[in-house]
C-alpha positions in Angstrom: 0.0 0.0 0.0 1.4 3.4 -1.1 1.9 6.1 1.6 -0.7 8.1 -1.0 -3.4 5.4 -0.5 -2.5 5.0 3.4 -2.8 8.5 3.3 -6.2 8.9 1.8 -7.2 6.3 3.3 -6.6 7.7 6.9 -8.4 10.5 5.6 -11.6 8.7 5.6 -11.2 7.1 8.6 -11.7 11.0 10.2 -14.7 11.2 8.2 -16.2 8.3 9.2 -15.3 8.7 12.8 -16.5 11.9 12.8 -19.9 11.1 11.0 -21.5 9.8 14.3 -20.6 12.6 17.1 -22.0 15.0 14.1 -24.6 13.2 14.2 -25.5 13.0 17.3 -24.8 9.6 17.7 -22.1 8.6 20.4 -18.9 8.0 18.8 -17.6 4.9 17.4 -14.8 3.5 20.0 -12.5 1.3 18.9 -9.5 -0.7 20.4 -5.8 0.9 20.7 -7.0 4.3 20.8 -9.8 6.4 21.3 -11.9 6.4 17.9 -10.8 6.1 13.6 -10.2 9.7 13.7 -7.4 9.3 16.1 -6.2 6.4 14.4 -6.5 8.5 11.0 -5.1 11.1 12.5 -2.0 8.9 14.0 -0.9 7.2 11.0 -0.8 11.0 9.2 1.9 12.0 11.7 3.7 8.5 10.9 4.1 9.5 7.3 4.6 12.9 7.9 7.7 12.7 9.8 9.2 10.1 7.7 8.4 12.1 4.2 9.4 15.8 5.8 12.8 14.3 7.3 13.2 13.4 3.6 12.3 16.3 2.1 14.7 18.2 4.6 17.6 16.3 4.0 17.3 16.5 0.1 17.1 20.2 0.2 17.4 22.3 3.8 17.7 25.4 2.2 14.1 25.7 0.6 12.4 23.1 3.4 10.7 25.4 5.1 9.0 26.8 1.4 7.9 23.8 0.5 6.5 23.2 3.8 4.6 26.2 3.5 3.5 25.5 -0.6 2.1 22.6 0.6 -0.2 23.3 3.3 -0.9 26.8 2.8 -2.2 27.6 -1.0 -5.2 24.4 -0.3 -6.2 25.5 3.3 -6.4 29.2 2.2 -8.5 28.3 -0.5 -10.8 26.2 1.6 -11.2 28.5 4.3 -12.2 31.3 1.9 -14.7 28.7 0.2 -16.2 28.1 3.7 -16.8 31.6 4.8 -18.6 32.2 1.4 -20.8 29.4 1.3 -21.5 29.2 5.0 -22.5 33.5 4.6 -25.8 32.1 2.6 -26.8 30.0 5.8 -26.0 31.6 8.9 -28.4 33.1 11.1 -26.1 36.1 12.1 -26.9 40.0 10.2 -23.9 40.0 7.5 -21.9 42.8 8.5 -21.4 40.5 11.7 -20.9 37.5 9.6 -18.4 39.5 7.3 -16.6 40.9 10.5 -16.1 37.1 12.3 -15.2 35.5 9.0 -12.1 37.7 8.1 -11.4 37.0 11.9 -11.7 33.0 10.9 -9.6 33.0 7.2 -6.9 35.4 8.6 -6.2 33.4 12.2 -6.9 29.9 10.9 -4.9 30.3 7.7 -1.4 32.1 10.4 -2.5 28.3 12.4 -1.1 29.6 15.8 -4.4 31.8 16.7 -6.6 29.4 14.9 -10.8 29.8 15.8 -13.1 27.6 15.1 -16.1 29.9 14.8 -18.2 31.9 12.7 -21.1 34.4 13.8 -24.6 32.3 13.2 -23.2 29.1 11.6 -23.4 25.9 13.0 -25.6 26.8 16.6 -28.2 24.7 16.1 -25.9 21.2 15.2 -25.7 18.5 17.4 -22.1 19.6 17.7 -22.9 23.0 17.7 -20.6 25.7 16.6 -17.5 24.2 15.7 -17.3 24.9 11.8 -14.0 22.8 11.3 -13.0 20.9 13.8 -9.8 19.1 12.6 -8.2 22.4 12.2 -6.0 21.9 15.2 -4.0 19.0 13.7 -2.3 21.2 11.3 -0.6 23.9 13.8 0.5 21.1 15.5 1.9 19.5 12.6 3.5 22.8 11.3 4.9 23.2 14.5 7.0 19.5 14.1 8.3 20.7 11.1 10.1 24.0 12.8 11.4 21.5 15.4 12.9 19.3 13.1 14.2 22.4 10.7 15.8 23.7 14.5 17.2 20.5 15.1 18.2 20.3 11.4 16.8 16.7 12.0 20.0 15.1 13.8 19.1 11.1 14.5 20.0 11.9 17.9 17.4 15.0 18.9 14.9 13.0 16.5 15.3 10.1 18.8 15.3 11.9 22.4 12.3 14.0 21.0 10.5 11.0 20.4 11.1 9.0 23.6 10.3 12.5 25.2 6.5 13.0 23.7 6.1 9.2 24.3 7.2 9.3 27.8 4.8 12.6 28.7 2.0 11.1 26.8 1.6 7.6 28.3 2.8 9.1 31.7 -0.7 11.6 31.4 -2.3 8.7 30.1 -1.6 6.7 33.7 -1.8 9.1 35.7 -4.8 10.9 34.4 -7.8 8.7 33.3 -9.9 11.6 32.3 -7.6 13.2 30.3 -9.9 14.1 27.4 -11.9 15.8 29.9 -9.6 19.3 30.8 -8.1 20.8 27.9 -4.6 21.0 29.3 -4.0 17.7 29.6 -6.4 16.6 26.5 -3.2 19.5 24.5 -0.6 17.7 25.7 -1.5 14.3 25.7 -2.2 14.5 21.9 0.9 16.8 21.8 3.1 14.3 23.2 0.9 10.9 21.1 1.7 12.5 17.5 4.6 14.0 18.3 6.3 10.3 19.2 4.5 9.4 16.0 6.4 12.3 14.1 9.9 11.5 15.3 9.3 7.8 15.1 8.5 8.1 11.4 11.7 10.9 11.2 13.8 8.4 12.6 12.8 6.0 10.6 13.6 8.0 7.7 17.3 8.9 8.9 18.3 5.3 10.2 16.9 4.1 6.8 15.2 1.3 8.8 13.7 -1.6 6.5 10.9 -2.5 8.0 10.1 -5.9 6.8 6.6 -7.0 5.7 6.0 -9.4 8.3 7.4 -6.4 11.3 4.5 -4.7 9.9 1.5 -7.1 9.5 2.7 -7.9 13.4 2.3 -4.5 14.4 -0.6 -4.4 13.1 -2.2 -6.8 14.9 -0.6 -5.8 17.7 -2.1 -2.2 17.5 -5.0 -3.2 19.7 -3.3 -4.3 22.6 -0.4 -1.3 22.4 -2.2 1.0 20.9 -0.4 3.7 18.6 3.5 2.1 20.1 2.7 0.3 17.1 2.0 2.4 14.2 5.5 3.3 13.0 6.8 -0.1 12.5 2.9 -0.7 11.3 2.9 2.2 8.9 7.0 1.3 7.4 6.6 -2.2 7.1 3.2 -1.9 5.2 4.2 0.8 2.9 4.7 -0.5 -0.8 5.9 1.7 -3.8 3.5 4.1 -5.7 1.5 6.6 -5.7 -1.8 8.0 -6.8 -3.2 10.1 -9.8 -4.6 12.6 -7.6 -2.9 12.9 -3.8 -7.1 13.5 -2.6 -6.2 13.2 1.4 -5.7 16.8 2.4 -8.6 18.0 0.3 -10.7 15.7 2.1 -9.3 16.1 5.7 -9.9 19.9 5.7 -13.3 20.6 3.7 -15.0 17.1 5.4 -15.8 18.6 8.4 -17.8 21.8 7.8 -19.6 19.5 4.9 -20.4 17.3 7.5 -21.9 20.1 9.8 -24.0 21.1 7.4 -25.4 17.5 6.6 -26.6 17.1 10.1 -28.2 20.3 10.1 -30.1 19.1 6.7 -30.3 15.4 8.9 -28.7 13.9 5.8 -25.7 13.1 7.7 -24.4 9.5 7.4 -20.9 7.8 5.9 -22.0 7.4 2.6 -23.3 11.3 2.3 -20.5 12.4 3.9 -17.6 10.6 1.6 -19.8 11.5 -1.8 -20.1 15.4 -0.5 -16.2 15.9 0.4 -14.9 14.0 -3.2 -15.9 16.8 -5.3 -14.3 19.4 -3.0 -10.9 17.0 -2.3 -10.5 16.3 -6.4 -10.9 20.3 -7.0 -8.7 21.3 -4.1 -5.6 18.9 -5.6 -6.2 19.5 -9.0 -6.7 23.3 -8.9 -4.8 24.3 -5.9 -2.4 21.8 -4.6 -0.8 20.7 -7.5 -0.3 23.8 -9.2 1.2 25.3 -5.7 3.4 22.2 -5.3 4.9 22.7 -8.7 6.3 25.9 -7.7 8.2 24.1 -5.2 12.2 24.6 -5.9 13.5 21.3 -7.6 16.9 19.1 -6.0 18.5 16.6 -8.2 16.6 13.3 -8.7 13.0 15.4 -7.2 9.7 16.2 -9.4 8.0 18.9 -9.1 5.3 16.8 -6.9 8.2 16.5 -4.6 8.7 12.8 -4.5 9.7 11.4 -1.2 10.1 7.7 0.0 8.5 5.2 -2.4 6.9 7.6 -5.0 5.0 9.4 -2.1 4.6 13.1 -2.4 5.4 15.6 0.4 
């Protein structure tokens, strides 16, 4: 399986996690971690750190560029989509609307003051108003990549920084059962999860670690009983060569949610409405944004404009 495929495919698994608490419905719990959005979520961080330790190695001078090209152009985009589309439902007197959604599209698109508001939209949802909800994920990921740039992603920080973020997430996990519950420790526990799973995958990258098939089926399996301790040798050993036509799984990971929202307000919310909806939105958002910005990426010996990283994947 391609780290494209893994990718889009962990992509889904947020949709379809998040399709039941949208809902309504109580959310579906699985074993190893909390939900499939957390799993999703996990094995995203896995790739990430093993693709961007590539990309920083092949070319330090322009990392942080490219880092920017890629997430950037397609999360502007969709935030400005949002706030237009969303003006012809919410409930709010425009000039109020207009006011709060320059607020959102300026602070989500710097990540560090991200909101996840807008005036009118969303107050009557079963998860009510949170307009995009997975918004979070990419400050945090943006913030990895400025570690390992500070670091200039020597094996040794790589691997203290990840036996740091695992040793402050499972101790929080011990000692405090209700973590999910207070929003300092439910920040730093997911701080410290996926930034193990970051450094894991970075190390993984700069020992040039051949994870064999059967390492990976094992850990696999063995996800349910360890949780995401797992995933890296999971996510390495499954990998295969390839890659997609169309790189769809950050076009779906940031317009699902808000699409979703709205489908529960309409109570046409379920997996199969969801997936259809975001499609259209994640094919435009690669082939009209994405792709075009990644092409303007600087080029290194033996690298396409795509920016291919380990096994054909694109970072």
């Amino acid at each position: 399986m391609s780290f494209d495929l893994m990718r889009l495919l962990a992509a889904l698994l947020v949709v379809v996690s998040h399709t039941f608490p949208l809902s309504g419905e109580p959310p579906l719990t699985i074993r190893g971690v909390e939900d499939l959005g957390a799993l999703g979520v996990s094995v995203f961080f896995v790739i990430s750190g093993f693709l961007v330790t590539g990309s920083y190695q092949r070319d330090p001078k322009s990392y942080l560029l490219k880092r920017i090209l890629r997430i950037e152009p397609g999360l502007i985009v969709s935030l400005v989509l949002t706030v237009v589309l969303l003006a012809f439902v919410t409930t709010a007197p425009q000039a109020e609307y207009w006011r709060g959604a320059t607020l959102y599209v300026v602070r989500n698109a710097l990540l560090y003051p991200a909101t996840y508001e807008l005036p009118g939209v969303f107050a009557d949802a079963p998860h009510a108003g949170v307009v995009n909800g997975v918004l979070w994920t990419l400050r945090l990921e943006f913030t990895f990549y400025l570690v390992l740039m500070l670091i200039r992603a020597n094996l040794k920080l790589v691997v203290a920084l990840a036996g740091l973020c695992a040793g402050a997430w499972l101790s929080l996990v011990v000692t405090t059962p209700g973590w999910a519950d207070e929003q300092w420790s439910r920040i730093a526990v997911l701080a410290g999860r996926n930034g193990f799973l970051f450094f894991a995958g970075s190390a993984l990258w700069l020992t040039r670690a051949k994870v064999p098939l059967w390492l990976g089926a094992l850990s696999a399996l063995a996800f349910p009983f360890v949780g995401p301790l797992a995933l890296p040798t999971a996510v390495a050993g499954l990998s295969r060569p390839g890659k997609l036509p169309a790189d769809l799984s950050y076009g779906v990971y940031i317009y699902a949610f808000p699409i979703q929202q709205q489908l529960a307000l309409m109570g046409q919310l379920n997996v199969v409405t969801a997936i259809l909806a975001v499609l259209p939105f994640a094919v435009a958002s690669w082939f009209l944004v994405e792709r075009p910005a990644m092409r303007l990426k600087p080029r290194v010996a033996g690298e396409s404009a795509g920016g291919v990283g380990f096994k054909g994947s694109r970072k």
